[in-house]
C-alpha positions as CSV (number, residue, x, y, z in Angstrom):
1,X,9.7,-26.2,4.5
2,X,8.1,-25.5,1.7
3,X,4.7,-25.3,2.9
4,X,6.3,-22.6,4.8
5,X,8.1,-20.7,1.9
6,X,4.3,-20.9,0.3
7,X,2.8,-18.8,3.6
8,X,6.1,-16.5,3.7
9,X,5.0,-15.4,-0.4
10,X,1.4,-15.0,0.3
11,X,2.2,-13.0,3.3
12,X,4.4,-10.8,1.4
13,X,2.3,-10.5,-1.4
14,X,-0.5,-9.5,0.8
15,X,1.7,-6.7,2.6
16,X,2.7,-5.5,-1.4
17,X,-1.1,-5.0,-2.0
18,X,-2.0,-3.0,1.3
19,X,1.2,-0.4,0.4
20,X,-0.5,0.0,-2.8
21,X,-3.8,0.3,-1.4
22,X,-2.3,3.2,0.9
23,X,-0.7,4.6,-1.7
24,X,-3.5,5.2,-3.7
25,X,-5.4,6.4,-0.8
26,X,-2.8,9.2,0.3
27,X,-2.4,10.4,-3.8
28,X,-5.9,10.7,-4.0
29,X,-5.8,12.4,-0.6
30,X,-3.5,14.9,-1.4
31,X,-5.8,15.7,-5.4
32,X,-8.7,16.2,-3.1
33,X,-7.4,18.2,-0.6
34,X,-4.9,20.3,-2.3
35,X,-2.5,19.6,-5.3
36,X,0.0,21.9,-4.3
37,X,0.0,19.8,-0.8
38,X,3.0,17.3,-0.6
39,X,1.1,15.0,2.4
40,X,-2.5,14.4,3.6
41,X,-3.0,15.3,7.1
């Protein structure tokens, strides 16, 4: 059981990283393509 709580953590932390990841991808979306531009198509 706690082998499994171990896999549950690392899959959550792995999920945390990628929404960062996008969300540095999509602000740095929007710079490039226009500031006043609240989403990147």
């Amino acid at each position: 059981m706690n082998d499994n709580n171990s896999h549950y953590i690392a899959v959550t932390g792995q999920r945390q990283r990628l929404r960062i990841t996008i969300a540095k991808i999509v602000t740095q979306c929007k710079v490039l393509v226009n500031p006043e531009l609240r989403f990147c198509l």
